[in-house]
Structure formats: structure tokens, C-alpha cells
N, C-alpha and C positions, 0 to 999 in steps of 0.2 A: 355682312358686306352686302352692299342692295345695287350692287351692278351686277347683272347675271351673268355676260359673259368673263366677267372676272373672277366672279364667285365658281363657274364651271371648271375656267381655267385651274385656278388653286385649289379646288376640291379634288379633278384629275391628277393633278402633282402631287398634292399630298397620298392621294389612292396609291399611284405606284411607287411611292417613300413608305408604303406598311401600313401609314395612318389610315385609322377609319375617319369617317367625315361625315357629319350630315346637317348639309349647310342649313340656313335658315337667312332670309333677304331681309326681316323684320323683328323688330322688338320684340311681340309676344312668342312668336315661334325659338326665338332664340333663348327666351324666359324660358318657357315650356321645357325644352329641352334640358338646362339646366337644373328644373324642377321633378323629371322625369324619371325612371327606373335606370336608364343608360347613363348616366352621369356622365358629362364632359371630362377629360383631362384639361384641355387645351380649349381657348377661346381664343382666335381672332377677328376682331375688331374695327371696322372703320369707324375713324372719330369723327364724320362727317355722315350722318345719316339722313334719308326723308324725311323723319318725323320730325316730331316735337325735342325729343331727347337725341344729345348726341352717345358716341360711343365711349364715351368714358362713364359715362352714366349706366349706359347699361352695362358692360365690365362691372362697375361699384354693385349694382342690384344683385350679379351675377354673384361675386365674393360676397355678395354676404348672404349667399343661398349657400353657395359651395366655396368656403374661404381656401380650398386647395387650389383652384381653378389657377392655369397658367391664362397669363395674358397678353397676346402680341396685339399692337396695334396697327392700322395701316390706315395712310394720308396722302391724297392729292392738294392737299395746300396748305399753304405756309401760315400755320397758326400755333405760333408760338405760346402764347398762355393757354391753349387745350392740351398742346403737347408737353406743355410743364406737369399738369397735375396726369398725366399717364402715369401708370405703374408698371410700366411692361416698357422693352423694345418696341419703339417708334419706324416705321420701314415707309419712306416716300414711294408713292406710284410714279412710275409703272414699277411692280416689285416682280422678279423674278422668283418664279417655284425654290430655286436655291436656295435666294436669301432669306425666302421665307420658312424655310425648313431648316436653315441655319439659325433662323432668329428665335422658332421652338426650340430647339436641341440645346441652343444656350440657354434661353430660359428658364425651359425645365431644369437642367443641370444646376444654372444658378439657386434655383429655390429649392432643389434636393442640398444643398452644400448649408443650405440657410436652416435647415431641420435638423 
């Protein structure tokens, strides 16, 4: 996610939900991480990023470093053909800590019931 006070925001919520969190604002750091000895569970996602690549691209890169990786997305705008090829819960901003730990909880749950 590459807005920081929202990246802060949901990294504190998720902190006191149990999760561990260790955000990353860009591409490489969030490759990295997923490349790294810690392994992600969980990736969330904005499908609208700075760079070059949006956030489904990077999710896609991610699965198929770590095809376990859960994946939520999150969207400030109305982009219906990005948000078709999503593989995850889709959460409009402004997203509350709730529903965003509600939209991991299912996920995960959903892709445990799919093994």
C-alpha cells in the first residue's frame, strides 16, 4: 500500500488483531519480503500503485514465488476490469481495520476449506 498514513494506520490494527506486519510502500520491498526467510502469510494489496505495475501484478509475482500467500486487495476507485481479474476480497477505501481483518479471516478460512 504507498499511502503511508494508511499503510500505518492498518499495520497498527492489524498489530493489535495478533498479526505480525511488516509493511513495504513499493514493489521491490514487498517482492523482497516475499522472497525472504519470514515468509508472508497474508498480502494486502492496493490495486492502484505509483509505479509502473499495478497491485494485481504484483499479488500474481507474489503467488507464484509463494503460491500459499493469502490475498486481500484494497481500492480507492472504481475500476471494474482490475477488480475482475482480483483473486482475493476486493475492500473500497476508506477501509476500516474491521473490515479489513474480517476480509483476512475469511480469506484465509476460505483457502484452508479449498486444501
Amino acid at each position: 500500500v504507498h499511502d503511508p498514513i494508511f499503510l500505518s494506520t492498518m499495520a497498527e490494527s492489524l498489530l493489535r488483531c495478533g498479526y505480525r506486519v511488516t509493511p513495504a510502500e513499493h514493489l521491490d520491498p514487498a517482492l523482497s519480503l516475499v522472497e525472504g526467510p519470514d515468509k508472508p502469510d497474508v498480502l494486502v494489496v492496493d490495486i492502484m500503485m505509483p509505479q509502473i505495475i499495478n497491485g494485481i501484478d504484483l499479488a500474481r509475482m507474489a503467488r507464484l514465488r509463494l503460491p500459499s500467500i493469502v490475498t486481500v486487495f484494497i481500492t480507492g476507485f472504481m475500476l471494474p476490469e482490475l477488480e475482475q481479474m482480483a483473486f482475493g476480497p476486493v475492500l473500497r477505501k476508506p477501509v476500516e481495520p474491521e473490515e479489513l481483518v474480517a476480509a483476512i479471516e475469511a480469506e484465509c478460512a476460505r483457502r484452508t476449506g479449498e486444501t
